[in-house]
C-alpha positions as CSV (number, residue, x, y, z in Angstrom):
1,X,-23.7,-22.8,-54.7
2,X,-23.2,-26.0,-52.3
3,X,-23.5,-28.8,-54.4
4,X,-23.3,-31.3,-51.3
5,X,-20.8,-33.8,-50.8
6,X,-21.7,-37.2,-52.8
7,X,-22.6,-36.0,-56.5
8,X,-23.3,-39.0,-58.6
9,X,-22.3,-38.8,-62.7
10,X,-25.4,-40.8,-63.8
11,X,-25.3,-43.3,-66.6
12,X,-27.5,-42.9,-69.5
13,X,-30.2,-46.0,-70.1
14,X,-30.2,-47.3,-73.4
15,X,-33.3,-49.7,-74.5
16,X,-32.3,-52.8,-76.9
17,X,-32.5,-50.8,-79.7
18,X,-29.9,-47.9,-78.2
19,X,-32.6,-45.5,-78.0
20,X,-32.8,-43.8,-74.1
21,X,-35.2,-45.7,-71.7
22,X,-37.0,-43.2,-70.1
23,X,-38.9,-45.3,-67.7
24,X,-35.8,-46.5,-66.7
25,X,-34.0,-43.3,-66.4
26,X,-36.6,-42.0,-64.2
27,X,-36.2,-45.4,-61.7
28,X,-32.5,-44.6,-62.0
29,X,-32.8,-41.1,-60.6
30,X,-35.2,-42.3,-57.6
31,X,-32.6,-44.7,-56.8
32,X,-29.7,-42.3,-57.2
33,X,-31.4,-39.6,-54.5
34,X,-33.3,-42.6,-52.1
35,X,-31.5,-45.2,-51.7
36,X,-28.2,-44.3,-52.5
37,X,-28.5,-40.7,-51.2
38,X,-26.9,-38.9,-53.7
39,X,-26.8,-34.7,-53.1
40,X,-26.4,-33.9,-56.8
41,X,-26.4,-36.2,-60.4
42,X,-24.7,-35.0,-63.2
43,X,-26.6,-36.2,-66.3
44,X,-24.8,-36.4,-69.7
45,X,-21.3,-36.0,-68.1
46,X,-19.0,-39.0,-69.9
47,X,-19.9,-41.4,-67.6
48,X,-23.4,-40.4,-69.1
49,X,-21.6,-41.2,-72.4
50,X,-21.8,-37.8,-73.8
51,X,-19.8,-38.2,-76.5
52,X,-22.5,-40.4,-78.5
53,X,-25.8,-38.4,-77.1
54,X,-26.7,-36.0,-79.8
55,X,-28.0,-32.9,-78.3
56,X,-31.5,-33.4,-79.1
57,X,-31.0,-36.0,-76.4
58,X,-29.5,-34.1,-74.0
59,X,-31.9,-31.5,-74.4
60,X,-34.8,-34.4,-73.7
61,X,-32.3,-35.5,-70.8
62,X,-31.6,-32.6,-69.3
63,X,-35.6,-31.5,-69.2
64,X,-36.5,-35.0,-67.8
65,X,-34.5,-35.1,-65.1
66,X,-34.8,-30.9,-63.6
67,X,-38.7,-32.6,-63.6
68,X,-38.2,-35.8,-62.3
69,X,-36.0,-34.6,-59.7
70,X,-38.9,-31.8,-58.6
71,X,-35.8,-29.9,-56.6
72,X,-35.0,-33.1,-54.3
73,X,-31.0,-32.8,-55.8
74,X,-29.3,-30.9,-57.4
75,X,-29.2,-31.7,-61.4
76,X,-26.0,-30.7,-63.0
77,X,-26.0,-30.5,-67.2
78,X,-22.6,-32.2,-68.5
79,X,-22.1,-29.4,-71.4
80,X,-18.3,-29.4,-71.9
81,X,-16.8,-30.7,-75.3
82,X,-13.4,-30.2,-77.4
83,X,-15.1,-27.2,-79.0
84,X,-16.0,-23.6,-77.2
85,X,-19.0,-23.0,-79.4
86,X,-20.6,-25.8,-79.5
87,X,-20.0,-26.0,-75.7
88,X,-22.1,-22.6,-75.6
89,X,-24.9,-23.8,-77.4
90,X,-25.7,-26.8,-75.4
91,X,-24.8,-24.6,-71.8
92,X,-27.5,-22.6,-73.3
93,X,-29.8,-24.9,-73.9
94,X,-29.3,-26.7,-70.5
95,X,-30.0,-23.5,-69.0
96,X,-33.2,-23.1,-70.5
97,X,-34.3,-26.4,-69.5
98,X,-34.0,-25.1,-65.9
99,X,-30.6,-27.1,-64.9
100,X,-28.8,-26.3,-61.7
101,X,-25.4,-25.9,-62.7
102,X,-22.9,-27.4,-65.9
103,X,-20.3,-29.4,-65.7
104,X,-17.7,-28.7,-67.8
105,X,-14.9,-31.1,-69.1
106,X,-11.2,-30.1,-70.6
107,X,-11.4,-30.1,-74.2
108,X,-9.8,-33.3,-75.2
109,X,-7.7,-34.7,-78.3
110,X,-7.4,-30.6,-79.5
111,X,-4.4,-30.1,-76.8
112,X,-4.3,-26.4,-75.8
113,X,-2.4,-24.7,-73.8
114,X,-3.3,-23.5,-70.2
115,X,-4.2,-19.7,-72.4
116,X,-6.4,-22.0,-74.9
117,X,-7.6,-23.8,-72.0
118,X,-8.5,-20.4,-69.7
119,X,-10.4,-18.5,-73.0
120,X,-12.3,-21.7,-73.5
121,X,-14.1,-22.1,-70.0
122,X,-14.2,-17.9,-69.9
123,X,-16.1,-17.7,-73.2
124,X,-18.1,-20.5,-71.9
125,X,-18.4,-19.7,-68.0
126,X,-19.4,-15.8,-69.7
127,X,-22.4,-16.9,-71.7
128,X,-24.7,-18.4,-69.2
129,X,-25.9,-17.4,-65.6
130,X,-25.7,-20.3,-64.7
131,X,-23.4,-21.8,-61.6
132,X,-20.0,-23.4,-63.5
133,X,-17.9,-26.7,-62.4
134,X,-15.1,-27.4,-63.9
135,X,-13.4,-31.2,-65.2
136,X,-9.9,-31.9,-65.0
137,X,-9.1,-35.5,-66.1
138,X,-6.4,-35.3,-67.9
139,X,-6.1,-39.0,-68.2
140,X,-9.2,-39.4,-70.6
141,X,-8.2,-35.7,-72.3
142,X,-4.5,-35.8,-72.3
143,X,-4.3,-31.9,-71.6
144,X,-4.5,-31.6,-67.7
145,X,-5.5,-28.2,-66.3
146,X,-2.9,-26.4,-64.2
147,X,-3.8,-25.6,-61.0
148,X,-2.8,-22.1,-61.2
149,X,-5.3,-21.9,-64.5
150,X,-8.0,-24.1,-62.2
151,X,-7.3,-20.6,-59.9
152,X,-7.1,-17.8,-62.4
153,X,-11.1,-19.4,-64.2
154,X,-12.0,-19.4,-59.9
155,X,-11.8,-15.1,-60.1
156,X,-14.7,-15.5,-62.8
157,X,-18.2,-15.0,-60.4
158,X,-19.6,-18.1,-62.0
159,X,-17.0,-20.6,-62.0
160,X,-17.8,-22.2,-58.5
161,X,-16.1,-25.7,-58.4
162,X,-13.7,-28.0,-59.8
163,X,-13.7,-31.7,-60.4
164,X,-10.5,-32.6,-60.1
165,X,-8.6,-36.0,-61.0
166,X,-5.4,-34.9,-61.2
167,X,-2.8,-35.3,-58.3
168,X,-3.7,-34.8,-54.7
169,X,-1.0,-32.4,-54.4
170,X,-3.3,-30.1,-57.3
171,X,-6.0,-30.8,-55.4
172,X,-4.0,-29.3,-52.4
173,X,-2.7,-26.7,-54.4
174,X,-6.3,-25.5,-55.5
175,X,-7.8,-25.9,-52.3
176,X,-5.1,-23.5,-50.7
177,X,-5.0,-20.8,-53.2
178,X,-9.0,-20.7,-54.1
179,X,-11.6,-18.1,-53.1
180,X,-13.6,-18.2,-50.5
181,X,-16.6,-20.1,-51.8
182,X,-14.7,-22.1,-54.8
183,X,-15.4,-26.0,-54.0
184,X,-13.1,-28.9,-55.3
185,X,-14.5,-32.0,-55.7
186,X,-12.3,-35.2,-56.4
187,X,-13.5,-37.1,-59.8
188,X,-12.0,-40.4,-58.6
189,X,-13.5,-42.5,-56.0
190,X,-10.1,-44.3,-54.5
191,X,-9.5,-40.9,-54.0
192,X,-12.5,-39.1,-52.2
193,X,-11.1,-39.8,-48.9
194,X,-7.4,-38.9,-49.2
195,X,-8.8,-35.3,-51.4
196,X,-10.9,-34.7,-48.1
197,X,-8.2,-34.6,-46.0
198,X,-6.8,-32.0,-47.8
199,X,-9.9,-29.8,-48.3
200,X,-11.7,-31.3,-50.7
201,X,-15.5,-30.9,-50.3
202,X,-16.9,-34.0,-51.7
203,X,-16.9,-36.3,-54.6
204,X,-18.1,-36.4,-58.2
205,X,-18.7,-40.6,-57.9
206,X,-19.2,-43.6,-60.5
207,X,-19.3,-45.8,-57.9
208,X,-22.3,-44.3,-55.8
209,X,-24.1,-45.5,-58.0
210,X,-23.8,-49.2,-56.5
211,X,-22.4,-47.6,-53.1
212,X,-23.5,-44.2,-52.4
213,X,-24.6,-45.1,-49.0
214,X,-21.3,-46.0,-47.1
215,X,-19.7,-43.5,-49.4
216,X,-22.2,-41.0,-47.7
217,X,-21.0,-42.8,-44.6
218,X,-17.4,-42.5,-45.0
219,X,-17.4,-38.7,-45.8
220,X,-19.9,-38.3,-42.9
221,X,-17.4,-40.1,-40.4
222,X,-14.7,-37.9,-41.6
223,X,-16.3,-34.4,-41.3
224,X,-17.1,-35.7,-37.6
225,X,-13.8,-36.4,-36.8
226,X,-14.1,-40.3,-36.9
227,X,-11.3,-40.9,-39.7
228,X,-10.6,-44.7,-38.3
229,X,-13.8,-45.1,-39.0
230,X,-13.6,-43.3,-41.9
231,X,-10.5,-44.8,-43.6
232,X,-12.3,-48.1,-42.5
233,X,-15.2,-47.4,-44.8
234,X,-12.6,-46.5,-47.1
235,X,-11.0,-49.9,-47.8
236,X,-13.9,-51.3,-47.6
237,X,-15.5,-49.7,-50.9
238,X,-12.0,-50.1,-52.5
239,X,-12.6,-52.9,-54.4
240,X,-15.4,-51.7,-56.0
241,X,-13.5,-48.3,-57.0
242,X,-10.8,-49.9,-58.6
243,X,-13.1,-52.7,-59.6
244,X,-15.7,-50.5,-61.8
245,X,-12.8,-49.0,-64.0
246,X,-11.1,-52.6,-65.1
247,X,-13.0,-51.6,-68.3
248,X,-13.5,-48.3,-69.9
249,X,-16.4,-46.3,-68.0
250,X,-19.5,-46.6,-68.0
251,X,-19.6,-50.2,-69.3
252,X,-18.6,-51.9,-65.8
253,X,-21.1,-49.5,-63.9
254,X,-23.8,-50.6,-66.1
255,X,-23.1,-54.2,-65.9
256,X,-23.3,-53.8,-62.0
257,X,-26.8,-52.5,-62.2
258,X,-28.0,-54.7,-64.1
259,X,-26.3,-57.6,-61.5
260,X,-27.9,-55.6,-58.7
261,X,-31.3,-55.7,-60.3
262,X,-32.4,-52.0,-62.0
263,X,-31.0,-53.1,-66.1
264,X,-29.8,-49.6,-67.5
265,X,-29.3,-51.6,-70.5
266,X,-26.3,-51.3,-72.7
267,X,-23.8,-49.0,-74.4
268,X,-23.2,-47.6,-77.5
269,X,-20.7,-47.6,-80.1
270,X,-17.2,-47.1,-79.8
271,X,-17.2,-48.8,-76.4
272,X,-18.7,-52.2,-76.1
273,X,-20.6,-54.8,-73.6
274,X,-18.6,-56.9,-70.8
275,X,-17.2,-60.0,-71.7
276,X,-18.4,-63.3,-69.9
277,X,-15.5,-63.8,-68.3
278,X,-15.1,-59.8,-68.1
279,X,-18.8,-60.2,-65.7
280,X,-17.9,-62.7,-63.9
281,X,-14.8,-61.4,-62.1
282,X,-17.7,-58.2,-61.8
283,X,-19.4,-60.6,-60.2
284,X,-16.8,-61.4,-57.4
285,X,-16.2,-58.0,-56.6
286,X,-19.5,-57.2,-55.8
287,X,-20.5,-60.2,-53.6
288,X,-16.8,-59.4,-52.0
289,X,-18.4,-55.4,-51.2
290,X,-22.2,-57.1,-49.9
């Protein structure tokens, strides 16, 4: 499966009372695939803050936004956690709710090793039909995936893609050594450009959320063979990648839609709201990218 190139990992709107907003979830989506042309949206990935929806939620989330979407992008079901059977039971109800394809993250805090890490996404990857992605992000999970276990899960028939936030020399690595078909995505937006260069298909994004439309433009300008223009588009949008992670994700990305006029509200519990002082220099950063 061709995921396209710019897949955005949605946020997930919260009303006041931390509840999800569907209204605004819907307006979210319709702005994710219009205006800021995203191919795919991965709902209840981290940045979707995963680790505090219940799966009741997810199941309402994942349902809400196969319909909402009515085929126009592909919607990929953030499934992954630090344990393989609970990981099964949401991939399976994902895939009832008619979801494209899951993304699944490294199992974090636990700490396997690269055999604990292989029969976690093959137990996984073997009990849906459904198209697999895998997450490497070793700095939020501490256990990285080796490149040559990123290879060995690519053999399965279902495991089609990586996102990868590791070094660009893994990314190279993978890339070199995968099937034909297997897709690697970069997870980091600073990133997307340099992870291109070396085969990288596209990007798994926070920041098309605010920029998705010079980020379409940049990869576009690459794949034609314009990479002045490219790496010009590049540094431009640099300030916002590095700018959105000053705080832990998603609480800066929120804060920026909010600023920019579609309120996602806030987030919940561990991770907290924006200082004043925190939005302001938010603030700068965006009117530096308009």
């Amino acid at each position: 499966m061709d995921f396209g190139r710019l897949i955005t990992a949605m946020v997930t709107p919260f009303s006041a009372d931390g509840s999800i907003d569907w209204e605004t979830t819907g307006r979210l989506l319709d702005y994710l695939i219009e205006d800021q042309l995203s191919d795919g949206v991965v709902v209840c990935g981290t940045t979707g803050e995963s680790p505090t929806v219940n799966d009741e939620e997810k199941q309402a989330l994942f349902a809400f936004a196969v319909k909402h979407a009515r085929g126009r992008c592909k919607i990929i079901a953030g499934t992954g956690s630090n344990d393989t059977a609970h990981s099964i039971h949401v991939t399976r109800i994902a895939e009832q709710c008619g979801v494209d394809a899951v993304l699944l993250v490294a199992p974090y805090y636990n700490k396997p090793t690269q055999e604990g890490l292989y029969q976690h996404f093959k137990a996984i990857a073997e009990s849906t039909s459904l198209p697999v992605m895998l997450y490497n992000v070793p700095g939020r999970t501490i256990v990285s995936l080796s490149a040559a276990t990123t290879l060995r899960l690519a053999q399965l028939p279902n495991v089609v893609a990586t996102k990868e936030c590791a070094a660009l020399d893994q990314v190279a690595e993978i890339v070199m050594g995968a099937p034909e078909g297997f897709l690697v995505y970069s997870g980091d937006d600073s990133s997307a450009l340099p992870a291109l260069a070396v085969g990288a298909h596209g990007v798994v994004s926070v920041a098309s959320h605010i920029i998705g439309k010079p980020m379409k433009a940049m990869i576009q300008a690459y794949l034609d063979g314009d990479v002045s223009r490219a790496a010009k588009l590049h540094g431009e949008q640099l300030p916002i990648f590095k700018g959105l992670f000053d705080l832990p994700n998603p609480v800066l990305v929120k804060a920026a839609l909010s600023l920019q006029g579609l309120p996602v509200g806030g987030v919940r519990l561990p991770l907290v709201a924006a200082s004043e002082s925190e939005l302001e220099t938010l603030r700068r950063v965006l009117k530096q990218e308009a």
